[in-house]
C-alpha positions as CSV (number, residue, x, y, z in Angstrom):
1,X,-5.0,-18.2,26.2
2,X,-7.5,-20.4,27.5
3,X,-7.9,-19.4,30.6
4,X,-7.5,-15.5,29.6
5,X,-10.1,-15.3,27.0
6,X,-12.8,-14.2,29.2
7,X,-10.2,-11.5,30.1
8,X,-9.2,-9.9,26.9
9,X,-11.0,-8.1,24.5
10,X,-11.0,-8.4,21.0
11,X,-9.4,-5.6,20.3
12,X,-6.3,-7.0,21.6
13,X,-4.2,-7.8,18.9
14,X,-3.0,-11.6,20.5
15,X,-6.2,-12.5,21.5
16,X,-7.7,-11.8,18.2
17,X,-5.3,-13.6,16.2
18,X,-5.7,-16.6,18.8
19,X,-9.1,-16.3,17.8
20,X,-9.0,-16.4,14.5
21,X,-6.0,-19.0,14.8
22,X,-8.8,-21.5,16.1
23,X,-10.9,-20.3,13.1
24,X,-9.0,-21.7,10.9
25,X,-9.0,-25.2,12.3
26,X,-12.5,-24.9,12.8
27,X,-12.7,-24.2,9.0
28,X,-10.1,-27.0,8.2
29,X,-12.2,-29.4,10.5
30,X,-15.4,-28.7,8.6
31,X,-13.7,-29.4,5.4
32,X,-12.6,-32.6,6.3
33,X,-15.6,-33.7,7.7
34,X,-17.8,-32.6,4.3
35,X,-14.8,-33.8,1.8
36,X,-12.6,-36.1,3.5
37,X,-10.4,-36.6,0.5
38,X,-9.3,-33.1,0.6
39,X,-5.6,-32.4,2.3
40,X,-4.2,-29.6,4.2
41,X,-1.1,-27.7,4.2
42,X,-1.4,-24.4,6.6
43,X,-3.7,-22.4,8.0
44,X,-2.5,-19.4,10.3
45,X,-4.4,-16.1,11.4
46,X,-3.4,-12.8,8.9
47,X,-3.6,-9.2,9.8
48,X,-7.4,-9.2,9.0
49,X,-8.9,-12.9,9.5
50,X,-7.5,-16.3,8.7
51,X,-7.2,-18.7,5.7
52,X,-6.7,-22.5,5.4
53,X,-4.2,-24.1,2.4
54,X,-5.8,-27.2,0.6
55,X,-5.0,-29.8,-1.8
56,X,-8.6,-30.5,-3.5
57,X,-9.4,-32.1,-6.8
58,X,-12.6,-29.8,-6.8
59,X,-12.2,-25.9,-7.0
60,X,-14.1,-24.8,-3.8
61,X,-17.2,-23.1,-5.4
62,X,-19.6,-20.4,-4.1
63,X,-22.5,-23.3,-3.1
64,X,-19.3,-25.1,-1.4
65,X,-18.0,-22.4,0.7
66,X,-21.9,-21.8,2.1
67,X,-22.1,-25.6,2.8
68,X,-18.2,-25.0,4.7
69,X,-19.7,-22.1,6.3
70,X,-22.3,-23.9,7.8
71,X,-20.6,-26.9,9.0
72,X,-18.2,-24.4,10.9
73,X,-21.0,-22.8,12.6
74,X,-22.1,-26.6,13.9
75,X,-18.7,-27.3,15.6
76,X,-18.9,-23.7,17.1
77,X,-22.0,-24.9,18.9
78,X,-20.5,-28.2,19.7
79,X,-18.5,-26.4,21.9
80,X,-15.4,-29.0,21.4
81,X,-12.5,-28.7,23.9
82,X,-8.9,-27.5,22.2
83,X,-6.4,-29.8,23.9
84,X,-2.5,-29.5,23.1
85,X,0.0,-32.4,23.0
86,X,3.2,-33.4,21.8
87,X,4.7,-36.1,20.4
88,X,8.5,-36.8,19.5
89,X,9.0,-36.5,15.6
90,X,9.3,-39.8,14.7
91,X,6.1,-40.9,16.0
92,X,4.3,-37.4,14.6
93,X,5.8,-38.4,10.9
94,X,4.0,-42.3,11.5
95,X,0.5,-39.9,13.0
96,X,0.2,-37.8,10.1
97,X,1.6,-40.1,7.3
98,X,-1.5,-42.6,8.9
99,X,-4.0,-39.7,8.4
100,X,-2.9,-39.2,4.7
101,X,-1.9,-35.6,4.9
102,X,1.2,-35.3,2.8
103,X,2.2,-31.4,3.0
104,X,1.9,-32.3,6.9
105,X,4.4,-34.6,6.4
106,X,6.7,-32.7,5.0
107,X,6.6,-29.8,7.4
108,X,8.0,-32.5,10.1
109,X,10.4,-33.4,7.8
110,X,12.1,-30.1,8.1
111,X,11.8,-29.6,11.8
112,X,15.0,-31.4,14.1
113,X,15.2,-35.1,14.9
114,X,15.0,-34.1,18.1
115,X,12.0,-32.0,18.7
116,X,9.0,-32.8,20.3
117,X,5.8,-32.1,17.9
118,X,2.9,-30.0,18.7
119,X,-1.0,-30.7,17.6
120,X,-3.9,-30.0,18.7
121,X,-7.4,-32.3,19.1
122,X,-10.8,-30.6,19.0
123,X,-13.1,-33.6,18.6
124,X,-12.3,-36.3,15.5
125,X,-9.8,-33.4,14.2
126,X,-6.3,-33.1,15.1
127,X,-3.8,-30.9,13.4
128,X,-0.1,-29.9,13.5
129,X,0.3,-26.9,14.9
130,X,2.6,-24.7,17.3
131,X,-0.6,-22.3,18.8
132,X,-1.3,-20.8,20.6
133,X,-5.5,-21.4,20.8
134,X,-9.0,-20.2,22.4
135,X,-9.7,-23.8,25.2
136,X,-13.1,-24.4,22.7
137,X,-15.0,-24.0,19.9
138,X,-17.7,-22.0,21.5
139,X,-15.7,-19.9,22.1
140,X,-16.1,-18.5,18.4
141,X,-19.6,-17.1,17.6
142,X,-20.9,-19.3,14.4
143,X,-23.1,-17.1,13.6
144,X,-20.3,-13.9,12.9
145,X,-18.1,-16.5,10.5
146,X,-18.2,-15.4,7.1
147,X,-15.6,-17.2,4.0
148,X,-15.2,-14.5,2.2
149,X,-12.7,-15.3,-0.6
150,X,-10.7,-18.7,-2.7
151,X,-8.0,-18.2,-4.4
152,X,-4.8,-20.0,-5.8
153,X,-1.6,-20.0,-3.8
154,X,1.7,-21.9,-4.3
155,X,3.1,-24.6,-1.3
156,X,5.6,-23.2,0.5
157,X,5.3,-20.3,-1.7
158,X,7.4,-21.6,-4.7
159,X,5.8,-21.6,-8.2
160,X,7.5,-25.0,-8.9
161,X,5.6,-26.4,-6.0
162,X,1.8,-27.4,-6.3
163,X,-1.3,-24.9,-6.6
164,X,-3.4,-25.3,-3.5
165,X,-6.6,-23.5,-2.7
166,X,-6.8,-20.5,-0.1
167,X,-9.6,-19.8,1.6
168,X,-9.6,-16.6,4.0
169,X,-12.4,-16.2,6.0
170,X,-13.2,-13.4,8.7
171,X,-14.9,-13.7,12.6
172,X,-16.0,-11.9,14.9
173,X,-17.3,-11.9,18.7
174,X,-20.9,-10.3,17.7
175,X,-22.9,-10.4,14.6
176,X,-23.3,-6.6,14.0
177,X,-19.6,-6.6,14.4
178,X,-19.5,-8.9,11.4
179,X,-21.7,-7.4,9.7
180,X,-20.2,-3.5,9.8
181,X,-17.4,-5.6,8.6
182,X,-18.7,-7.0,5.6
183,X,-20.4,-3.4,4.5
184,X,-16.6,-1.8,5.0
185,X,-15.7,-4.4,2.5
186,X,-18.7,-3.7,-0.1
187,X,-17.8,-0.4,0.6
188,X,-14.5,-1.3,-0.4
189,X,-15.4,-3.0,-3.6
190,X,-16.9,0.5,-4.4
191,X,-13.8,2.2,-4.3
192,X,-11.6,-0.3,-5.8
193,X,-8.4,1.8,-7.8
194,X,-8.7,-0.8,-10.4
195,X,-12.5,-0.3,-11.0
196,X,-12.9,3.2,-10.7
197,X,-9.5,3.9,-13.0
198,X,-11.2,2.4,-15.6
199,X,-14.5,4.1,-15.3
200,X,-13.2,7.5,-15.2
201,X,-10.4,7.1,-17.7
202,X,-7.5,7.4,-15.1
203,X,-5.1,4.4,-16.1
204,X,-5.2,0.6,-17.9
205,X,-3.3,-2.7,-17.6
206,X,-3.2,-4.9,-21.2
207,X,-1.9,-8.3,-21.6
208,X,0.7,-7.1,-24.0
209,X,2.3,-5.3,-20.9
210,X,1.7,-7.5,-17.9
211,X,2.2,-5.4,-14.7
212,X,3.2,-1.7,-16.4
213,X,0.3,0.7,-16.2
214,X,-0.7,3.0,-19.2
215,X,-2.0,6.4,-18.5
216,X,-4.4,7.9,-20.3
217,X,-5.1,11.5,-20.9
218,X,-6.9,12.3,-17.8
219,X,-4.5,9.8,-15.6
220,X,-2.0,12.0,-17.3
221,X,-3.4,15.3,-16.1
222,X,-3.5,13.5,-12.6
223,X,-0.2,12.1,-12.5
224,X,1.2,15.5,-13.8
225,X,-1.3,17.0,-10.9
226,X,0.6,15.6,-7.7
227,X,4.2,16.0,-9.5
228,X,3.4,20.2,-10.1
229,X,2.5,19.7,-6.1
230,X,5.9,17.5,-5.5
231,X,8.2,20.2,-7.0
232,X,7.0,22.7,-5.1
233,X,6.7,21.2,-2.1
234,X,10.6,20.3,-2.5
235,X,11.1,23.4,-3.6
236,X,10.3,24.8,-0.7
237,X,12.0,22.3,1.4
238,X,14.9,23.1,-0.5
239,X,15.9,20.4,-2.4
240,X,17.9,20.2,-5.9
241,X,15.9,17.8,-8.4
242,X,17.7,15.2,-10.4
243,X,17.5,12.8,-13.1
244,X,19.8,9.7,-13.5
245,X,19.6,7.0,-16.1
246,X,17.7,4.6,-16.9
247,X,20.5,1.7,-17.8
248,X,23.6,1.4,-16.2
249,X,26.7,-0.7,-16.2
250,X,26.7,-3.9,-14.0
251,X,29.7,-2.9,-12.3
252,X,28.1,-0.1,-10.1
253,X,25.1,-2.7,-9.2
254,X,27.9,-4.7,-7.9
255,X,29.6,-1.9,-5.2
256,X,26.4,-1.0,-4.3
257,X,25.0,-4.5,-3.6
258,X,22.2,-4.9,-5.3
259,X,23.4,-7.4,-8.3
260,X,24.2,-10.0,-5.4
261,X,21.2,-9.0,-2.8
262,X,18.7,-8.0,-5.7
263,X,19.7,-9.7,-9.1
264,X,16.1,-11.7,-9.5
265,X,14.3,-8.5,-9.3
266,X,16.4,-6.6,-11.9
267,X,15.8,-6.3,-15.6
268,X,19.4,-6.6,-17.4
269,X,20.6,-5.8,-20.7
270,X,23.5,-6.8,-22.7
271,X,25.4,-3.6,-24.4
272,X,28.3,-3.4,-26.3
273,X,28.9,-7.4,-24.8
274,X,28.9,-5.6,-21.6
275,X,26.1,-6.6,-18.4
276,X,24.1,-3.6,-17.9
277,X,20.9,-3.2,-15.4
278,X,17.6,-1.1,-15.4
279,X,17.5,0.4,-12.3
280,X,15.6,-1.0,-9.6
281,X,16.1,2.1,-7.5
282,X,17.6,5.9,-8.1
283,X,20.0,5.1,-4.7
284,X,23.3,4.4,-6.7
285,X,22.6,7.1,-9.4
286,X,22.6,10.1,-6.8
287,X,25.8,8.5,-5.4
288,X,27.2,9.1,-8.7
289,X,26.0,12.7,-9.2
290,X,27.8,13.3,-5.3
291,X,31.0,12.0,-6.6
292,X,31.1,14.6,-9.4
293,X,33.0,17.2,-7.4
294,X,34.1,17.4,-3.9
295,X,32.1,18.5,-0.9
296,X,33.3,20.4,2.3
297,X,30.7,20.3,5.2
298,X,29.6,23.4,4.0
299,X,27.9,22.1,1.5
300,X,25.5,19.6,3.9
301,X,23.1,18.3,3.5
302,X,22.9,17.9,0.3
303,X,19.3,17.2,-1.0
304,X,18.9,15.3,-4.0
305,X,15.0,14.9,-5.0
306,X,14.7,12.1,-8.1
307,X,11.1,11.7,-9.6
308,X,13.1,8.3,-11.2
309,X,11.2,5.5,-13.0
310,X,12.4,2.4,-11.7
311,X,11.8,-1.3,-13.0
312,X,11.5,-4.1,-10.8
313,X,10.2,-7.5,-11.9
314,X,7.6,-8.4,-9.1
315,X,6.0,-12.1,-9.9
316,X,2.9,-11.9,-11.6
317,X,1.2,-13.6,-8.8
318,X,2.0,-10.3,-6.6
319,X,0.7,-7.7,-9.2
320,X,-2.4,-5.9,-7.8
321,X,-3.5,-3.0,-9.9
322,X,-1.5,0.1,-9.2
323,X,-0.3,-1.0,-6.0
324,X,2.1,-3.4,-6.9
325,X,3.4,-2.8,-10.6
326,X,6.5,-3.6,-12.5
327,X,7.5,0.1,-13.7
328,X,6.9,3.0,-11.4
329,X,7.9,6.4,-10.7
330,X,9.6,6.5,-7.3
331,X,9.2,10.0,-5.1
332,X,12.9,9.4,-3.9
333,X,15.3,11.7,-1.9
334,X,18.9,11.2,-1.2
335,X,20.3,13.4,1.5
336,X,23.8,13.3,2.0
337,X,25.1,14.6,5.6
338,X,27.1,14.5,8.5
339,X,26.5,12.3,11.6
340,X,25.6,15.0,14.1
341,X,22.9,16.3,11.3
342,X,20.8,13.6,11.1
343,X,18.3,14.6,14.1
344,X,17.7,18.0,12.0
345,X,16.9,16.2,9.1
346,X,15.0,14.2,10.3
347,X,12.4,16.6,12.0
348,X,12.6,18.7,8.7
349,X,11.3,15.1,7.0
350,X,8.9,14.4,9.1
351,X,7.3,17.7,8.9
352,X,7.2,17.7,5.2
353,X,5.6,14.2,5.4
354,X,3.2,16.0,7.8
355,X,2.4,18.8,5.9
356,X,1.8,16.6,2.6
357,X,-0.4,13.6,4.1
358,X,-2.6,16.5,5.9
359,X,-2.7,18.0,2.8
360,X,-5.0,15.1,1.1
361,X,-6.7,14.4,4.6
362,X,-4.1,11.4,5.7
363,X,-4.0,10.8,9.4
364,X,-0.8,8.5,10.0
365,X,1.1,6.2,12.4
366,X,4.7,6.1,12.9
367,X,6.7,3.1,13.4
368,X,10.4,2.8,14.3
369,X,12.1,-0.4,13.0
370,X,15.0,-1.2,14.6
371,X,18.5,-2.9,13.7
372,X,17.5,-6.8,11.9
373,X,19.8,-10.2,12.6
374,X,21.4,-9.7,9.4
375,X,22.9,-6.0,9.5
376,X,25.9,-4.5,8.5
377,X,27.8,-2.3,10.1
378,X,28.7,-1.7,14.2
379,X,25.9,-2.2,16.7
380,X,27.2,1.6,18.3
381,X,26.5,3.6,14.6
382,X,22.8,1.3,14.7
383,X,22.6,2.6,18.4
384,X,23.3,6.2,17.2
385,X,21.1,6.1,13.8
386,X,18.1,4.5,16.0
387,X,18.4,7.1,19.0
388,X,18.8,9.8,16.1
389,X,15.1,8.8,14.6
390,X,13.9,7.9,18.0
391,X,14.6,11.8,19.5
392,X,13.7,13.4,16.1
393,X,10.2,12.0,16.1
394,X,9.4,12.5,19.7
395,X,11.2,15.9,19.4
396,X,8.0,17.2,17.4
397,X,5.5,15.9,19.8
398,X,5.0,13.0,17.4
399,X,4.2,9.3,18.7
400,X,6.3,6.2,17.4
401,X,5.9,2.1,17.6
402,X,8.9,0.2,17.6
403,X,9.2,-2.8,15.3
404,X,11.4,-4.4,16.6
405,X,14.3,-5.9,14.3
406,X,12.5,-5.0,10.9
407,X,15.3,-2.7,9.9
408,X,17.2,-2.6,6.7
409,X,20.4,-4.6,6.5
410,X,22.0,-1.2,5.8
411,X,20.2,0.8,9.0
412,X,17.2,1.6,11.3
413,X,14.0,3.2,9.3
414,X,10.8,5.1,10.3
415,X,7.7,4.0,8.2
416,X,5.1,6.4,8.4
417,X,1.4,4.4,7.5
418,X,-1.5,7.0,6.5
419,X,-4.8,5.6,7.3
420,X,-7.7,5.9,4.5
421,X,-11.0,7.1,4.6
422,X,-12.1,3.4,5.3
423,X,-9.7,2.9,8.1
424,X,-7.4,1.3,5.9
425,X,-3.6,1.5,6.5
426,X,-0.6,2.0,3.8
427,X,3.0,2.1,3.9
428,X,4.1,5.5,1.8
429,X,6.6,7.3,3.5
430,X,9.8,6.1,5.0
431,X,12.9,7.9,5.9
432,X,15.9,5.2,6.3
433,X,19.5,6.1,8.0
434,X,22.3,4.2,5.4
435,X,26.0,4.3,6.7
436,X,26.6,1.4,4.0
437,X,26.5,3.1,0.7
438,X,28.6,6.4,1.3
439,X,31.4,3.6,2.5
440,X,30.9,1.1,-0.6
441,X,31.4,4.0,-2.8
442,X,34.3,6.0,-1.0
443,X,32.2,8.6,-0.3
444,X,34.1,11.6,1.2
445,X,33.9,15.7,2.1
446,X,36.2,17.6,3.8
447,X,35.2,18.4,7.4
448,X,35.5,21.7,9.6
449,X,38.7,20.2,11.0
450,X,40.4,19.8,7.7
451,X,40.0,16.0,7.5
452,X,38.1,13.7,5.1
453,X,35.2,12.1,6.6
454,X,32.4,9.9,4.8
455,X,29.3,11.3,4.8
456,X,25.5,9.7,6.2
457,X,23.0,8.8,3.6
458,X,19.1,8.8,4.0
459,X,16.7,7.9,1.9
460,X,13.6,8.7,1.4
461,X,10.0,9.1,0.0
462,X,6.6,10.7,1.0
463,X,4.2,9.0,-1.6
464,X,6.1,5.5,-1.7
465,X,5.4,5.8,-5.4
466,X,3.5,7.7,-8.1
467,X,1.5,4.9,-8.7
468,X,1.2,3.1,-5.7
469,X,-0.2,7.2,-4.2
470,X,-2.6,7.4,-7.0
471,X,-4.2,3.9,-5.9
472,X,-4.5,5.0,-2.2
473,X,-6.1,8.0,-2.9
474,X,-8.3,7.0,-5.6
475,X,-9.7,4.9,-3.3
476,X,-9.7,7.2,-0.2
477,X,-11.8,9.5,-2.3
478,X,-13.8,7.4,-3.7
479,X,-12.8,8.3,-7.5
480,X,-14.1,12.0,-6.3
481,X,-10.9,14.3,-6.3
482,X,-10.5,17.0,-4.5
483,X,-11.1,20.4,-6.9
484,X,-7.2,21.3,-6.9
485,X,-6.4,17.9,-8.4
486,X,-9.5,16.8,-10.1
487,X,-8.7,15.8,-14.1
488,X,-11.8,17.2,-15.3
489,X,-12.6,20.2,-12.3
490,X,-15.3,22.2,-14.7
491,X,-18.1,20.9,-16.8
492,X,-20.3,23.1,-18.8
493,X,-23.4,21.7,-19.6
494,X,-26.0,23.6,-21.9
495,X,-29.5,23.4,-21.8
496,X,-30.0,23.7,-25.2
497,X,-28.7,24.3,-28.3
498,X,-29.2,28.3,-28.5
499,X,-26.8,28.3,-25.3
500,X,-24.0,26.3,-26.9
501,X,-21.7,29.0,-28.0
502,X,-22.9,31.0,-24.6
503,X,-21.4,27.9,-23.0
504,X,-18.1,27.8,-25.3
505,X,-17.5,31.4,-23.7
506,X,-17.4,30.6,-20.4
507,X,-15.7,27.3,-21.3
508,X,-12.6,30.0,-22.9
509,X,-12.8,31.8,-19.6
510,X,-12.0,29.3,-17.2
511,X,-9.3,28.0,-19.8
512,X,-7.8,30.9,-19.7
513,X,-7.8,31.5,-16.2
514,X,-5.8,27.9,-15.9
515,X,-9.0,25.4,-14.8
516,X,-9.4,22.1,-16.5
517,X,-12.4,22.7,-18.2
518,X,-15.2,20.3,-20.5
519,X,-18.2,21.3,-22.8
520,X,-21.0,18.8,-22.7
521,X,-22.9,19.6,-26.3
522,X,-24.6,16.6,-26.9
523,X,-27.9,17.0,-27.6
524,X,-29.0,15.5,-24.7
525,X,-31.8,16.2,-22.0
526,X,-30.1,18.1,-19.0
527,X,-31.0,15.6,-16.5
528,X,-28.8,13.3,-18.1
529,X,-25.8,15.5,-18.9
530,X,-25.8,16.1,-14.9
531,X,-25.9,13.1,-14.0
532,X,-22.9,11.5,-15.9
533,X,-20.9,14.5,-15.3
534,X,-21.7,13.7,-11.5
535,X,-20.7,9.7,-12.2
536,X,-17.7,11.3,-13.9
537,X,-16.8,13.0,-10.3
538,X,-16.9,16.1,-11.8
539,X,-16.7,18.7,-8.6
540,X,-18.3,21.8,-10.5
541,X,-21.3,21.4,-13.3
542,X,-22.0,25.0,-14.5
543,X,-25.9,24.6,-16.2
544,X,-26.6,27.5,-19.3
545,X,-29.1,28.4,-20.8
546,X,-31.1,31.7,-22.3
547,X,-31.4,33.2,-18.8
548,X,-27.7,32.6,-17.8
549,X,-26.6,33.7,-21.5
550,X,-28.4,36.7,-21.1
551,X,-27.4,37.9,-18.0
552,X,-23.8,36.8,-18.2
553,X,-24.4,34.0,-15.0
554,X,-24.2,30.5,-14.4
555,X,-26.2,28.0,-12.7
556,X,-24.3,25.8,-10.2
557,X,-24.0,22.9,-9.2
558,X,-21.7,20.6,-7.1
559,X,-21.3,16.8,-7.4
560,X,-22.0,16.1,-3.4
561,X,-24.3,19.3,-2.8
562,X,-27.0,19.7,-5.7
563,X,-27.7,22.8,-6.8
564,X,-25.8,26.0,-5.7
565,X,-28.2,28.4,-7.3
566,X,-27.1,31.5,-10.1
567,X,-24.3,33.5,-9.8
568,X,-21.8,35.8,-11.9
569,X,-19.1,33.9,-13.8
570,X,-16.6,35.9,-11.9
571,X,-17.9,35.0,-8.6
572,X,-18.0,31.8,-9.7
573,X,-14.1,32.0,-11.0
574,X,-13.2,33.7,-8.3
575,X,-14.7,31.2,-5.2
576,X,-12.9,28.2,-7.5
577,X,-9.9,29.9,-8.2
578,X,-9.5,30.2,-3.9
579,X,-10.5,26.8,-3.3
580,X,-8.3,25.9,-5.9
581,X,-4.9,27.9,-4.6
582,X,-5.7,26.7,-1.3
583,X,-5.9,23.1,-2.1
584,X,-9.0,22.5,-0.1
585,X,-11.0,19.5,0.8
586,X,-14.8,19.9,0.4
C-alpha cells in the first residue's frame, strides 16, 4: 500500500482499513510511550475505525484518552517511516518475550515452528503484525484522530481469559470529515432504541430478567402494530400462519442438528426424566407440522408463516438493548418446494421484502453468500441453489454482492441490509436455500411422475425479529412514528376546563372510528400540554376550547409542522383516516 496511497481514495474499502490499520499502532505507540508498563494484545481496523487491546493496571479515563489523543497526533507529524520485516519464530518469541509483552507471546506460540514472523517498526515502536500498512505516519492527519470509546473485552475472546481494555478510535483524511462524523454519532446518541424506549414508554430491561425485554402498554400497541401489518402482508402473499411449541423433546434437536451444532445456545429442560429444549428456532417445528399428512406436488409450495418466540442464550457481554436479546419473536417462513420452484420463490420473496422495507422508507443492499469450507451436501445442488438466488435477484432488475464463502453449512443465502435514516446498515431479511433438513427428517411428496421425491426448504424472514425491527426503526425515526403505527396517534388537548367534556367528545369520535386516541386534562397551561405531547412524538395534537366547542372544530397541530389551523372534526377524521389506510410517511 505504500506506494498506492497517494492513488486511492478513502472511500476504498482496503485503503481505509490500511489506514486505520496504521491508526491503531499509532495509538498503541502513543500508549507505550506515555505508560510504558501497559501491555498489548491486538489491535486491527473494524468496519467503522480501529481499536487497540491492553493489559493496564489503570482504567483508561476520559483525561487519559485526551492525553493518548494527543500524543498520536505528535507521531502523525513525526512522519515516521512504517518498515516491515520478519524474523523466524524462535528468534520473534526471544524479541517480544525481551520487550515484556506477554499476550504477544502467546500469539507466536500458536503460529508453526516453521514460520517466518512479521512486525513492523515506526520509530522506537515495533509490533507484531501481518499488515498490510500506509509507508508513514503522516500519512494519517492528527488533527482528524478522535478516541471515541473504552470498554472491557475478554483475550482471545474467552470469559476465562483476562479483561483487557478496548479502545476504538476513528480517522479520517480531512477534519470536516471527522467532524460530520462525530455529529452522525451525536446524532446517534439521540436516537438511541434504548434511550428513547424508555422515554416514551415503548419497552424495559430489569436485572431480574437479564437480556428479555418487557413491553409496556404502548410497546404493546406497537408490537401488536407491525404484527396486524405482518398478517396481512402474508395474507396476501399467501401464506398459512402457524404456531409450534414452545418445549420439545431432545430427540428432534438431535435429527435436525442443532443439539450437537447449537447446544450452548439452548435453554433445556428436564420433563418427565426426559431432555427437552426451548426452541432456539421455529425450523424443526414446521418440519413436523409437513409430516402430518402427505403432500403431492400439487400441494407446493407450501408456506408456513410462524410469528414463533424463540430463546437463545446470547452471553451477557453481547446483549445490546433490543438488538441483541435473549427471548424474541422471530418473523419466520418455511416454504417447502420442489427444486425447479425455487427461482419463483424467490422473486415472490424478494418482492415482498421490497414492498415491506419501502413501506417504512428502508433503501437496501443485497448480498449473495455463497457455499462456506464446512458445507454439507454436493457442490452441484450448492451450484444449483446459488445460480437459483443469483438469477432470481437479477431477474427483477435487482443488484446483488457476493460474499464469498459466508453461506450456511446447510446452503447459499441472500441477506438483504436496509440502510437507516443515518446511513446506518442492518441485517433483517434473509431468504436461505436448505437441502439438509427435508433429508434429516425423511421429508417426502409424491411427484407428477408418481415417485417420491424430498422436497427444498427455505427459510426466511423480512424483519429479522420483532424486536431486533422495533430497535432499527425506533431509531430510523427518531422515536417519531409514522401516523399508521404511532402508539399514541391523537392527543386532545383542552384549553381549559369549560372545554374538557367538549374534548372527551371528540376523544369518543376518533375511538370509535378505530384511532389510538389520549385526553390531556391536566390543568395545565396549553403551551406546556403541547409541548410534551410533541416530546411524546405524538403526530396529531387537536387544541379545544370555547370557539372549537362551539362550532364543532378543532385546532390542529402536527409534531414537525406547528400549527395547521381550524377545521371540522370530520375533515380532520377524514384526512387521518387516509393517511392512516395508506400507511404514509410524513
Amino acid at each position: 500500500m505504500a506506494e498506492e496511497n497517494n492513488q486511492y481514495p478513502f472511500e476504498n474499502e482496503t485503503y481505509r482499513k490500511t489506514y486505520w490499520h496504521t491508526c491503531s499502532h499509532i495509538l498503541a505507540q502513543a500508549v507505550k510511550r506515555l505508560y510504558p508498563e501497559v501491555k498489548l494484545a491486538i489491535g486491527p481496523s473494524i468496519d467503522e475505525g480501529f481499536y487497540y487491546d491492553m493489559d493496564s493496571p489503570f482504567p483508561f479515563t476520559p483525561e487519559i484518552m485526551e492525553k493518548i489523543e494527543g500524543e498520536m497526533r505528535k507521531i502523525c507529524k513525526e512522519k515516521l517511516k512504517l518498515e516491515r520485516f520478519e524474523l523466524p519464530r524462535e528468534e520473534a518469541l526471544k524479541f517480544m518475550e525481551e520487550k515484556g509483552e506477554p499476550y504477544k507471546v502467546e500469539l507466536i506460540q500458536d503460529l508453526p515452528e516453521d514460520a517466518h514472523i512479521s512486525f513492523y517498526r515506526q520509530g522506537e515502536f515495533t509490533d507484531l503484525c501481518a499488515g498490510p500498512h500506509l509507508d508513514s505516519t503522516g500519512r494519517v492527519k492528527g488533527n482528524a484522530i478522535k478516541l471515541t470509546a473504552c470498554n472491557a473485552a475478554y483475550w482471545r475472546g474467552d470469559s476465562n481469559r483476562e479483561t483487557l481494555q478496548r479502545i476504538y478510535g476513528i480517522a479520517f483524511p480531512k477534519k470536516d470529515e471527522l467532524d460530520a462524523y462525530l455529529q452522525r454519532i451525536e446524532e446517534a446518541k439521540k436516537r438511541d432504541h434504548r434511550k428513547l424506549g424508555k422515554e416514551l414508554g415503548l419497552f424495559a430491561f430489569r436485572d431480574e430478567a437479564p437480556g428479555f425485554p418487557f413491553y409496556l402498554p404502548k410497546g404493546m400497541v406497537l408490537k401488536n402494530t407491525l404484527i396486524d401489518y405482518w398478517r396481512q402482508v402474508h395474507k396476501k402473499w399467501e401464506y398459512k400462519e402457524i404456531a409450534t411449541p414452545q418445549i420439545m423433546r431432545r430427540t428432534l434437536w438431535e435429527t435436525s442438528g442443532h443439539w450437537d451444532h447449537y447446544k450452548d445456545n439452548m435453554y433445556t429442560t428436564v420433563i418427565d426424566e426426559e431432555d427437552f429444549a426451548i426452541k432456539p428456532m421455529n425450523c424443526p417445528g414446521s418440519i413436523l407440522v409437513y409430516e402430518l399428512e402427505p403432500h403431492s406436488y400439487r400441494d407446493l409450495p407450501l408456506r408456513y408463516g410462524e410469528l414463533g418466540i424463540v430463546h437463545r442464550h446470547e452471553l451477557s457481554g453481547a446483549l445490546h438493548g433490543m438488538f441483541r436479546v435473549r427471548c424474541f419473536t422471530q418473523d419466520d417462513a418455511h416454504i417447502l418446494l420442489a427444486q425447479e420452484q425455487i427461482k419463483d420463490e424467490v422473486i415472490r420473496i424478494a418482492r415482498l421484502f421490497d414492498e415491506v422495507y419501502s413501506l417504512f422508507g428502508l433503501p437496501y443492499k443485497i448480498e449473495l453468500s455463497t457455499m462456506p469450507d464446512d458445507h454439507i451436501g454436493s457442490v452441484e445442488d450448492w451450484e444449483v441453489a446459488t445460480k437459483a438466488l443469483a438469477d432470481a435477484i437479477t431477474s427483477i432488475g435487482k443488484s446483488y454482492e457476493v460474499n464469498e464463502g459466508d453461506g450456511a453449512f446447510y446452503g447459499p443465502k441472500l441477506d438483504f441490509h436496509i440502510q437507516d435514516s443515518l446511513g446506518r446498515t442492518w441485517q433483517c431479511g434473509t431468504i436461505q436455500l436448505d437441502y439438509q433438513l427435508p433429508g434429516r427428517f425423511d421429508l417426502e411428496y409424491i411427484g407428477a411422475d408418481g415417485e417420491k421425491h424430498c422436497p427444498v426448504m427455505i427459510h426466511r424472514v423480512v424483519f429479522g425479529s420483532i424486536e431486533r425491527f422495533i430497535g432499527v426503526i425506533t431509531e430510523h425515526f427518531a422515536g417519531a412514528f409514522p401516523t399508521w403505527l404511532a402508539p399514541v396517534q391523537v392527543k386532545v388537548l383542552p384549553i381549559t376546563d369549560r372545554a374538557a367534556d367538549y374534548a372527551d367528545c371528540v376523544a369518543k369520535r376518533l375511538d370509535a372510528a378505530g384511532f389510538r386516541v389520549e385526553t390531556d386534562r391536566r390543568n395545565e397551561k396549553i403551551g406546556k400540554k403541547i409541548r410534551e405531547a410533541q416530546l411524546e412524538k405524538v403526530p396529531y395534537m387537536l387544541v379545544v376550547g370555547d370557539k372549537e366547542a362551539e362550532s364543532g372544530q378543532v385546532a390542529v397541530r402536527t409534531r414537525a409542522g406547528g400549527d395547521q389551523g381550524v377545521m371540522a372534526l370530520d375533515a380532520f377524521l377524514a384526512a387521518l383516516k387516509e393517511e392512516v389506510d395508506t400507511k404514509a410517511i410524513r
